[in-house]
C-alpha positions in Angstrom: 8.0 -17.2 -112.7 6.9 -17.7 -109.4 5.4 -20.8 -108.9 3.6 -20.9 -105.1 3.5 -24.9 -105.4 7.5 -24.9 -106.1 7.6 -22.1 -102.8 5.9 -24.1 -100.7 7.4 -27.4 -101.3 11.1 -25.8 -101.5 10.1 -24.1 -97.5 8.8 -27.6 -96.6 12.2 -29.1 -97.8 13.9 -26.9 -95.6 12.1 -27.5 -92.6 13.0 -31.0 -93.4 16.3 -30.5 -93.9 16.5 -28.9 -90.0 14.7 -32.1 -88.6 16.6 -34.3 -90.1 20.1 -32.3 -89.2 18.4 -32.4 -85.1 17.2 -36.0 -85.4 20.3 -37.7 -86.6 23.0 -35.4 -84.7 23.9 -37.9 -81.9 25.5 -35.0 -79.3 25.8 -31.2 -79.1 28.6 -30.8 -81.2 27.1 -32.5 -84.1 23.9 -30.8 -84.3 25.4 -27.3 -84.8 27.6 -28.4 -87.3 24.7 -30.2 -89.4 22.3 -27.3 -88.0 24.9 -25.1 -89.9 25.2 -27.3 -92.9 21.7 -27.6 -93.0 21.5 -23.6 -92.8 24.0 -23.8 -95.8 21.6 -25.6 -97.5 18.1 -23.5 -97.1 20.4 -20.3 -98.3 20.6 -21.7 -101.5 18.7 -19.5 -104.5 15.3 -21.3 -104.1 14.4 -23.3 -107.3 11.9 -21.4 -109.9 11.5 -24.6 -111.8 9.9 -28.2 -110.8 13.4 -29.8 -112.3 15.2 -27.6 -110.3 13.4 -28.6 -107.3 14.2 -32.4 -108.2 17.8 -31.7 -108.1 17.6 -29.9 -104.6 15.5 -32.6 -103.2 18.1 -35.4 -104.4 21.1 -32.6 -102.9 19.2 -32.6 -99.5 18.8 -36.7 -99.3 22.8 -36.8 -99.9 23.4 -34.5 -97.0 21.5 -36.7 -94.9 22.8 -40.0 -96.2 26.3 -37.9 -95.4 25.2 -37.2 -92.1 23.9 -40.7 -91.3 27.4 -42.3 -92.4 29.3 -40.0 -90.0 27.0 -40.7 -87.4 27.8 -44.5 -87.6 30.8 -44.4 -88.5 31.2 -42.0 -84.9 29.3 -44.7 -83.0 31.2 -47.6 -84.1 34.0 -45.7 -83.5 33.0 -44.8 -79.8 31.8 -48.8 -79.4 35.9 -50.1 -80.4 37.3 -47.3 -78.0 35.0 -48.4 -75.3 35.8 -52.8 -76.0 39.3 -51.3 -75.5 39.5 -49.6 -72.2 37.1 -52.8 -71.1 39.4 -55.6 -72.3 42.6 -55.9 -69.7 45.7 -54.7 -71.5 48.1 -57.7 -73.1 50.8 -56.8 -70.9 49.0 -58.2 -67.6 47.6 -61.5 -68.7 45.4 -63.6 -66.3 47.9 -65.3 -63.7 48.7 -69.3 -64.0 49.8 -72.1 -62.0 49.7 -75.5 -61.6 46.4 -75.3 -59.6 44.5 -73.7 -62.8 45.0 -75.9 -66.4 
């Protein structure tokens, strides 16, 4: 059965899926790897039942929870590297003498 409310809201899911794969990729290289997930995703058989739809709905929130996580788990990752090349390496402390406590 073909059920043109099902149709439309499983198209609409994809088209969210894409957005959300463009809006949370932070550079090039992770939008086309969620752009192809998110591909991966709309090539599934589309769901012929409301149920169905449910389960594809909750699928397509896990992706982007997924894709959220490796986004900040890249930024945080990007923010220690960065404190790092700031701080001044342990083997050339700050010089002292008896003019500085």
């Amino acid at each position: 059965m073909n059920d043109p409310f099902i149709q439309s809201e499983w198209q609409a899911l994809c088209e969210h899926v894409h957005l959300c794969a463009s809006g949370i990729a932070i550079d090039a290289s992770e939008q086309t790897e969620f752009q192809s997930q998110a591909d991966e995703f709309s090539a599934h058989t589309p769901p012929t039942r409301y149920t169905e739809l449910l389960a594809e709905t909750a699928a397509a929130a896990r992706l982007a929870v997924q894709w959220q996580d490796q986004t900040i788990h890249d930024a945080d990752d990007h923010r220690i590297d960065e404190a790092s090349e700031e701080s001044f390496p342990a083997s050339d402390p700050p010089e002292f003498n008896r003019t500085h406590a």
